[in-house]
OpenMM code with the backbone's topology and positions (N, CA, C; nanometers):
from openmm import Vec3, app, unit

residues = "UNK UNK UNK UNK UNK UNK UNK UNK UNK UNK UNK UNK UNK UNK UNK UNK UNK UNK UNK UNK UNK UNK UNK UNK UNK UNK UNK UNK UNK UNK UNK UNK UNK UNK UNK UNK UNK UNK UNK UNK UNK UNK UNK UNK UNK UNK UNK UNK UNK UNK UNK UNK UNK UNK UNK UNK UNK UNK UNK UNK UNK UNK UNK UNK UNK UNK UNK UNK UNK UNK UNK UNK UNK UNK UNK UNK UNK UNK UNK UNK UNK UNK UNK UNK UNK UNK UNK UNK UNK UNK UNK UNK UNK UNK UNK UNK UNK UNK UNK UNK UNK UNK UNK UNK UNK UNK UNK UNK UNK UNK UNK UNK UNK UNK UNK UNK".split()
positions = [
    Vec3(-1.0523, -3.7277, -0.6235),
    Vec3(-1.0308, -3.5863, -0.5985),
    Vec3(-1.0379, -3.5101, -0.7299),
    Vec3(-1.1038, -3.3699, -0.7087),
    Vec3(-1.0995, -3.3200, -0.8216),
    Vec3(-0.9779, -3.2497, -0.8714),
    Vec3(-0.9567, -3.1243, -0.9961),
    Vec3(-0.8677, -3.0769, -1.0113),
    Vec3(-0.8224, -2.9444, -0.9490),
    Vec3(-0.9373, -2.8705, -0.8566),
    Vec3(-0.9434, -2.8002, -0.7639),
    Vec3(-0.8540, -2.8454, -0.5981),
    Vec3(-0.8974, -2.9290, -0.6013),
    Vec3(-0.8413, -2.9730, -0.4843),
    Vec3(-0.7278, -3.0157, -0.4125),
    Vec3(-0.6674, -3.0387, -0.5471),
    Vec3(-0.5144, -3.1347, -0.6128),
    Vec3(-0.4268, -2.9926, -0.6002),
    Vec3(-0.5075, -2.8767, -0.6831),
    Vec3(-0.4033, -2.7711, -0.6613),
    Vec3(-0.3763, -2.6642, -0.4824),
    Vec3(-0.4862, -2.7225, -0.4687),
    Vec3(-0.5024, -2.6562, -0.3432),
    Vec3(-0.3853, -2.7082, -0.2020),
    Vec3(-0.4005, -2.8853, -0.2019),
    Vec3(-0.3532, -2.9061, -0.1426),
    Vec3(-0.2117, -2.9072, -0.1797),
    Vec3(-0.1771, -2.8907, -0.3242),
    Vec3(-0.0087, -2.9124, -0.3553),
    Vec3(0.0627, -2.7521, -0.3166),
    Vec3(-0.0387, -2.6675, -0.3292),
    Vec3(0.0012, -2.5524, -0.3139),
    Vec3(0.0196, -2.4865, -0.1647),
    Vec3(-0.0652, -2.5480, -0.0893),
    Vec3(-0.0805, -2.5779, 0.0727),
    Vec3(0.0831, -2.6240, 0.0891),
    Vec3(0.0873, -2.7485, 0.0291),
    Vec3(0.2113, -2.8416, 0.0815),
    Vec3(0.3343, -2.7597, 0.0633),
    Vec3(0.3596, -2.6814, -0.0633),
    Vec3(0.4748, -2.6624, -0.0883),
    Vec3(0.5022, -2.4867, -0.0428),
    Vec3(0.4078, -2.4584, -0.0074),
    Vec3(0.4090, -2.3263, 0.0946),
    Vec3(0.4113, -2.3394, 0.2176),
    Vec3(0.3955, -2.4506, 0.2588),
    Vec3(0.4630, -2.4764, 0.4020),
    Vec3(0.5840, -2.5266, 0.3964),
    Vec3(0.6201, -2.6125, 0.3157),
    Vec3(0.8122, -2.6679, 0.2566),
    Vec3(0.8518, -2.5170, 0.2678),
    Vec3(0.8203, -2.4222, 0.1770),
    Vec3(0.8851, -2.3181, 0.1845),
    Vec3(0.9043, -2.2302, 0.2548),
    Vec3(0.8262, -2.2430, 0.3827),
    Vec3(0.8242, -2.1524, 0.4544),
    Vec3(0.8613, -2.2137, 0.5851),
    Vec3(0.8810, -2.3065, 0.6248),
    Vec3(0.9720, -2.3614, 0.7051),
    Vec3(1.1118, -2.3852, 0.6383),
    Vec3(1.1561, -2.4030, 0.5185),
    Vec3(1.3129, -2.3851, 0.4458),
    Vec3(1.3549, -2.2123, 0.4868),
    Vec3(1.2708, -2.1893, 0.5071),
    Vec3(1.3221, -2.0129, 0.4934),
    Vec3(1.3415, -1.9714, 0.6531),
    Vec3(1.2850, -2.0890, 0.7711),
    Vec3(1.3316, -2.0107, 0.8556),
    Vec3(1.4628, -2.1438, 0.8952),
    Vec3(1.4970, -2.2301, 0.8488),
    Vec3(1.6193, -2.3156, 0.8630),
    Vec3(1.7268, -2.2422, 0.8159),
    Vec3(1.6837, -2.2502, 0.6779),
    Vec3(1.8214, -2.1812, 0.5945),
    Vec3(1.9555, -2.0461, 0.6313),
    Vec3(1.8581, -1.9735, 0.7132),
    Vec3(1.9179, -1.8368, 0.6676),
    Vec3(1.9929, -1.8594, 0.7698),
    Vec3(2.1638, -1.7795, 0.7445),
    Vec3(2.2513, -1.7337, 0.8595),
    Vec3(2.2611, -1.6553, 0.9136),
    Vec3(2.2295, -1.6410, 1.0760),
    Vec3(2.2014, -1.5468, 1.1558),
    Vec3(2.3554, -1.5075, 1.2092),
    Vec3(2.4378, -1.3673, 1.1565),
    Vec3(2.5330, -1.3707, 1.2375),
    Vec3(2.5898, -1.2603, 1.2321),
    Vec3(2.5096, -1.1437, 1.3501),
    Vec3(2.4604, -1.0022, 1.3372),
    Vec3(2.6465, -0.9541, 1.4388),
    Vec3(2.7049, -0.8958, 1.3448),
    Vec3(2.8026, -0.8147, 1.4222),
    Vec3(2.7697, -0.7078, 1.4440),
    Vec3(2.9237, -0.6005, 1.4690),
    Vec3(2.8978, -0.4816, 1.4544),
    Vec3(2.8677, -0.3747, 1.3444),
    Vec3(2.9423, -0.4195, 1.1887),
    Vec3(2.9005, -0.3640, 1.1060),
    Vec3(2.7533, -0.3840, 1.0564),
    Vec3(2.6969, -0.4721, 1.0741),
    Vec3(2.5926, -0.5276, 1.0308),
    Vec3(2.4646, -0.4735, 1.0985),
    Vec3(2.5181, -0.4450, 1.2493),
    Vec3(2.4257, -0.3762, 1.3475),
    Vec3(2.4118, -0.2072, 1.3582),
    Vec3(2.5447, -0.1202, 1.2660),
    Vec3(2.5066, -0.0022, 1.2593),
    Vec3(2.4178, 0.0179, 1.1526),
    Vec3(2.3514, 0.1316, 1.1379),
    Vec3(2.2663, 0.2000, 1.0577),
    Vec3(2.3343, 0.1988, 0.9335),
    Vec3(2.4923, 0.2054, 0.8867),
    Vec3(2.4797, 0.2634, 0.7174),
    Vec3(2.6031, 0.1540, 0.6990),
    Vec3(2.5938, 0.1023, 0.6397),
    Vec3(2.6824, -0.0152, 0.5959),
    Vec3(2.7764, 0.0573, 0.4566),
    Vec3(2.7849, 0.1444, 0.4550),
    Vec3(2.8271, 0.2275, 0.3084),
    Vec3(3.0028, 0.2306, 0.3303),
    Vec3(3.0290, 0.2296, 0.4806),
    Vec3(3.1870, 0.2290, 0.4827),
    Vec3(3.2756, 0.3163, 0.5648),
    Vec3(3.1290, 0.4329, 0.6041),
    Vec3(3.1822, 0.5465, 0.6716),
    Vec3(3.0945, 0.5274, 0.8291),
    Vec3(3.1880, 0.5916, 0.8961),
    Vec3(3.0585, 0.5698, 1.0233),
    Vec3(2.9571, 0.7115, 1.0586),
    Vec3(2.8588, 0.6816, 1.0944),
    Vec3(2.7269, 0.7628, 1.0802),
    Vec3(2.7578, 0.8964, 1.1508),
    Vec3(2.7178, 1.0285, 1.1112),
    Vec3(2.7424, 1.1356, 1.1629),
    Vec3(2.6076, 1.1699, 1.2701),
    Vec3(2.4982, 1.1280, 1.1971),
    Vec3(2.3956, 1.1391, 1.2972),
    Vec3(2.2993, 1.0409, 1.3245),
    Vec3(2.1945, 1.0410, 1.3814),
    Vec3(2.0992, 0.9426, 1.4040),
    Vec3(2.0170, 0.8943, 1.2892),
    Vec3(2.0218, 0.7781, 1.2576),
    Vec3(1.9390, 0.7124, 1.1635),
    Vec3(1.8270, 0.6491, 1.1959),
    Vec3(1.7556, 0.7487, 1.3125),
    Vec3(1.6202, 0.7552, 1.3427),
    Vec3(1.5426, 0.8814, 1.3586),
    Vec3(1.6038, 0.9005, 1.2819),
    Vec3(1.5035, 1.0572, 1.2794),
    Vec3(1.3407, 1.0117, 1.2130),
    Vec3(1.2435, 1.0743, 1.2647),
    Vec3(1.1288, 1.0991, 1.2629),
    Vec3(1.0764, 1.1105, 1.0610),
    Vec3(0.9701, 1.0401, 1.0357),
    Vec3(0.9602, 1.1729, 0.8801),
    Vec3(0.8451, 1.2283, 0.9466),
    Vec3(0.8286, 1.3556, 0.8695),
    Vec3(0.7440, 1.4847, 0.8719),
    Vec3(0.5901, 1.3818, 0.9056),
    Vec3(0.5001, 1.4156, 0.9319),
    Vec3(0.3642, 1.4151, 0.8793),
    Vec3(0.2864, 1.4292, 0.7874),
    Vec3(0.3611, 1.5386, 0.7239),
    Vec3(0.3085, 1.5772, 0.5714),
    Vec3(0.3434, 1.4494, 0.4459),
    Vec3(0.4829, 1.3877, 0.5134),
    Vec3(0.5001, 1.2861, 0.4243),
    Vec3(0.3792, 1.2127, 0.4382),
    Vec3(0.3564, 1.1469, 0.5571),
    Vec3(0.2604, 1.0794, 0.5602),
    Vec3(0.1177, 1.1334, 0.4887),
    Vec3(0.0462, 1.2531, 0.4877),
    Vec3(-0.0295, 1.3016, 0.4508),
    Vec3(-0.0468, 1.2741, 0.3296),
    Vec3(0.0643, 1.3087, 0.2685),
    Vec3(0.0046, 1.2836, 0.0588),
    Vec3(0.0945, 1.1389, 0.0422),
    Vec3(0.1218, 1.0819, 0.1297),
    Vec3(0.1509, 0.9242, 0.0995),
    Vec3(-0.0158, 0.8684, 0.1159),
    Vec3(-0.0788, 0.9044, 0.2004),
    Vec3(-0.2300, 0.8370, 0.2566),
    Vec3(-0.3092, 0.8729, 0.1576),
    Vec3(-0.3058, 1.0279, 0.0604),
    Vec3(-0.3813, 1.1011, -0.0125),
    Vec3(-0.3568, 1.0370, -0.1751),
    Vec3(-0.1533, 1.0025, -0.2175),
    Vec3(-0.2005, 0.9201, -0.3156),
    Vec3(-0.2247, 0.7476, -0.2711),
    Vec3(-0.2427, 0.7187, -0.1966),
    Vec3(-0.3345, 0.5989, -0.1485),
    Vec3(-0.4531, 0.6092, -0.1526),
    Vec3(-0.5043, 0.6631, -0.1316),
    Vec3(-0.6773, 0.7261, -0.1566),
    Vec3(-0.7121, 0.7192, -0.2355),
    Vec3(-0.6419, 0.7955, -0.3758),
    Vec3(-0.6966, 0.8148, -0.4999),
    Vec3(-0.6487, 0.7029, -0.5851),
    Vec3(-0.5355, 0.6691, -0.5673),
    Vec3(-0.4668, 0.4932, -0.6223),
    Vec3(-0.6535, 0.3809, -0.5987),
    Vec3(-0.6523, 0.4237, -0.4741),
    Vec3(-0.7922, 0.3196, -0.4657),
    Vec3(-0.8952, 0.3335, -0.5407),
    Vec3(-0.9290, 0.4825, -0.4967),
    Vec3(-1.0360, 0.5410, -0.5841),
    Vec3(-1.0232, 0.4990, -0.7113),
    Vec3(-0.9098, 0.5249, -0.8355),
    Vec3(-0.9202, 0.4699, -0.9526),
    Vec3(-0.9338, 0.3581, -0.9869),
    Vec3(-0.9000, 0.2749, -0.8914),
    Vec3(-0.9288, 0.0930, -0.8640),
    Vec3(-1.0792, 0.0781, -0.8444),
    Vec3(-1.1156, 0.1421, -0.8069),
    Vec3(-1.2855, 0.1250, -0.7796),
    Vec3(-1.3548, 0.1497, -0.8672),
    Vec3(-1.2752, 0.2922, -0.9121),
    Vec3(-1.4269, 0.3406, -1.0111),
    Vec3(-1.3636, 0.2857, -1.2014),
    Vec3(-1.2258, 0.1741, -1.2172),
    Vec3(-1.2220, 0.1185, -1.3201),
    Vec3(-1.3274, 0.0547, -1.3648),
    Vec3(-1.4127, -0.0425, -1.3262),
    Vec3(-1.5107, -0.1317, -1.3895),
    Vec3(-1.6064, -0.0444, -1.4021),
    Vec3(-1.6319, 0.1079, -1.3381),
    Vec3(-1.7657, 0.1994, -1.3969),
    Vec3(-1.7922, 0.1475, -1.4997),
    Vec3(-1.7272, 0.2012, -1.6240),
    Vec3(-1.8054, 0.1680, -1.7473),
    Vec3(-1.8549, 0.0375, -1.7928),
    Vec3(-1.8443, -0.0939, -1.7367),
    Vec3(-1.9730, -0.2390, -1.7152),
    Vec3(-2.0552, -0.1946, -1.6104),
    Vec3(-2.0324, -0.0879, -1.5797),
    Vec3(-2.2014, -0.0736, -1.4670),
    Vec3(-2.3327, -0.0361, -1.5469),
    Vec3(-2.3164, 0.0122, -1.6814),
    Vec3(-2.4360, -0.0249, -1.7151),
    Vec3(-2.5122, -0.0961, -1.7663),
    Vec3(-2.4652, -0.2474, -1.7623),
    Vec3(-2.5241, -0.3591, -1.7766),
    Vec3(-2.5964, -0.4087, -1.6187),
    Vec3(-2.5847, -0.3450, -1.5132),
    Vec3(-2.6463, -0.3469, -1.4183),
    Vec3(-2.7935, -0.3488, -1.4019),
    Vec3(-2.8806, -0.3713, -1.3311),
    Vec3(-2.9752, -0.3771, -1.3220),
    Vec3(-3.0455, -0.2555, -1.3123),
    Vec3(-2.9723, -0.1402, -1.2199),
    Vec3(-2.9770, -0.0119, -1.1949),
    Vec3(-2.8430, 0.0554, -1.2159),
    Vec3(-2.7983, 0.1080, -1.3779),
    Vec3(-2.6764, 0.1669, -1.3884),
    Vec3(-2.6936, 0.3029, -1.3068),
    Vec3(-2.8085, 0.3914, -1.3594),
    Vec3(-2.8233, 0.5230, -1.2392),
    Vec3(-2.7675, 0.4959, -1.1541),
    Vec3(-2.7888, 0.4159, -1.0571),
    Vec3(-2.7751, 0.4003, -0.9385),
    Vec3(-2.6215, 0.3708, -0.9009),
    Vec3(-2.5542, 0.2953, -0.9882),
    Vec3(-2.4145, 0.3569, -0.9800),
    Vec3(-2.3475, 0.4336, -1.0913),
    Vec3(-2.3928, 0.5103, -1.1199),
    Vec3(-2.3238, 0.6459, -1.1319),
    Vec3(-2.3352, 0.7331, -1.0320),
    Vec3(-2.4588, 0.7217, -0.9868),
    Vec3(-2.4587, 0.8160, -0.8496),
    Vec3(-2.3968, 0.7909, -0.6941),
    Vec3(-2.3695, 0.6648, -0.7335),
    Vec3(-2.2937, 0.6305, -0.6237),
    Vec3(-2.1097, 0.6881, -0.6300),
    Vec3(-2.0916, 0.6665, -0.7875),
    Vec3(-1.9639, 0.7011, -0.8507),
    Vec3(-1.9364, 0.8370, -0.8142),
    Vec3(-2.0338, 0.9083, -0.7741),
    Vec3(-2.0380, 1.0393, -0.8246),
    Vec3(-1.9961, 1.0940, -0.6962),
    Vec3(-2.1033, 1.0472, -0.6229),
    Vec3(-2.0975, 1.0859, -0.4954),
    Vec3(-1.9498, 1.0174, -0.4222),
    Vec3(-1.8526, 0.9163, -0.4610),
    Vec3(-1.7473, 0.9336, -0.3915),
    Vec3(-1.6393, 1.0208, -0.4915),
    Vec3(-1.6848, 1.0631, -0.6031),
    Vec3(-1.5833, 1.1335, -0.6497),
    Vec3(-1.6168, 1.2833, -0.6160),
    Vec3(-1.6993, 1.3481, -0.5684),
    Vec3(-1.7470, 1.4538, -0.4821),
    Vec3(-1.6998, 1.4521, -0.3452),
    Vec3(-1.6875, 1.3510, -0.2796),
    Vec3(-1.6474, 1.3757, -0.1496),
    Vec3(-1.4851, 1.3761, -0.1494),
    Vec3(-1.4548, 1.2915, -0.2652),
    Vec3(-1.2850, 1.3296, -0.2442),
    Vec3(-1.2382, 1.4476, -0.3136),
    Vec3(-1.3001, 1.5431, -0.3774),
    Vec3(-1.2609, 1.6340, -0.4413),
    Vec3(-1.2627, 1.7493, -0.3367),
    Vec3(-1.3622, 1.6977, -0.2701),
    Vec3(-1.4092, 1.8299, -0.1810),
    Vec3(-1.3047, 1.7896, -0.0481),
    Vec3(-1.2617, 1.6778, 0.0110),
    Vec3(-1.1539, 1.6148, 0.0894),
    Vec3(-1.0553, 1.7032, 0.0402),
    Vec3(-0.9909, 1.6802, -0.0735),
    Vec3(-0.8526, 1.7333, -0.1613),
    Vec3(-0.8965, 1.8847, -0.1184),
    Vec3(-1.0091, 1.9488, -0.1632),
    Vec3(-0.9856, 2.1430, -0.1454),
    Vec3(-0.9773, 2.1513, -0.0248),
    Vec3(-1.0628, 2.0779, 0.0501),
    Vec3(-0.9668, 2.1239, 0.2036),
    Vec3(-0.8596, 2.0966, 0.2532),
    Vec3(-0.8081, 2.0055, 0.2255),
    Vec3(-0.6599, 2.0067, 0.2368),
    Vec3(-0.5675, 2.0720, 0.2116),
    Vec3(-0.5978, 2.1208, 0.0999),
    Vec3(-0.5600, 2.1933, -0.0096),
    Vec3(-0.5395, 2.3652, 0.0721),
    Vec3(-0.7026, 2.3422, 0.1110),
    Vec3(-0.6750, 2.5376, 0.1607),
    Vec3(-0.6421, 2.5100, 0.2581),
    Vec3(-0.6280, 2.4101, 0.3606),
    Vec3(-0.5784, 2.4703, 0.4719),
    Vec3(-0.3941, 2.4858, 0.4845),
    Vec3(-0.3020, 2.4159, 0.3579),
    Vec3(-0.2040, 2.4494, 0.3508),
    Vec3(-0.1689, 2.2849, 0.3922),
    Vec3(-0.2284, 2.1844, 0.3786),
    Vec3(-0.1545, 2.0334, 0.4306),
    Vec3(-0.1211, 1.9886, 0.3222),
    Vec3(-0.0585, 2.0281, 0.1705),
    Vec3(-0.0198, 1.9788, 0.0613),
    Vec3(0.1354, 2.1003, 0.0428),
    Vec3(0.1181, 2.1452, 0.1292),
    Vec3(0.2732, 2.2857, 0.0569),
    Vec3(0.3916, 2.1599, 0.1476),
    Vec3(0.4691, 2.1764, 0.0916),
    Vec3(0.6114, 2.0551, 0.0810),
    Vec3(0.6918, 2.1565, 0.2215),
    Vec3(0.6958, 2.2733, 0.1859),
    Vec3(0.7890, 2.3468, 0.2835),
    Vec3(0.7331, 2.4659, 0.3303),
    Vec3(0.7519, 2.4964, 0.4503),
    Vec3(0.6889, 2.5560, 0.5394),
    Vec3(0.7330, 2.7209, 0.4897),
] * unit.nanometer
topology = app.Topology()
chain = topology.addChain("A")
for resn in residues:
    res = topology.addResidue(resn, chain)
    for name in ("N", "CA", "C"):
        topology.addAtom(name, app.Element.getBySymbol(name[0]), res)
């Protein structure tokens, strides 16, 4: 066997040890404090299921977008050892155009203001 293979399967083995230890181990033993919402000491005045906004969601998805985007377009500068660097820059270009132009509409239609 090679040295590829050795790690593969030890790493196989001991991620299944561990992941069957983890569902033996743990103590399951859900009361009542344990089963309300705020374990802090006081008991809850209101529901600890309230809804979040949409808007949260909105610029949570928007810096997800651009988190990616900068993940993508990091290795740009080795693209021009490419065969066709043009060809990605213009590709670069063109998704950094479509999210800019994404962001102004968002932007104007008012889906970035925090409070109404």
């Amino acid at each position: 066997m090679n040295l590829i293979t050795t790690i593969l399967i030890i790493t196989t083995i001991l991620s299944l040890i561990l992941a069957i230890v983890s569902f033996w181990l743990p103590q399951m033993n859900p009361d009542a404090e344990k089963l309300s919402p705020y374990e802090c000491g006081f008991d809850p005045l209101g529901s600890a299921r309230l809804p979040f906004s949409v808007r949260f969601f909105l610029i949570a998805i928007l810096f997800l977008l651009f988190d990616l985007e900068i993940a993508l377009l990091l290795p740009l500068p080795w693209g021009d050892q490419l065969y066709n660097p043009t060809g990605t820059l213009l590709w670069a270009s063109a998704v950094l155009v479509l999210l800019t132009l994404g962001l102004i509409y968002e932007w104007t239609q008012g889906g970035l203001e925090w409070a109404e």
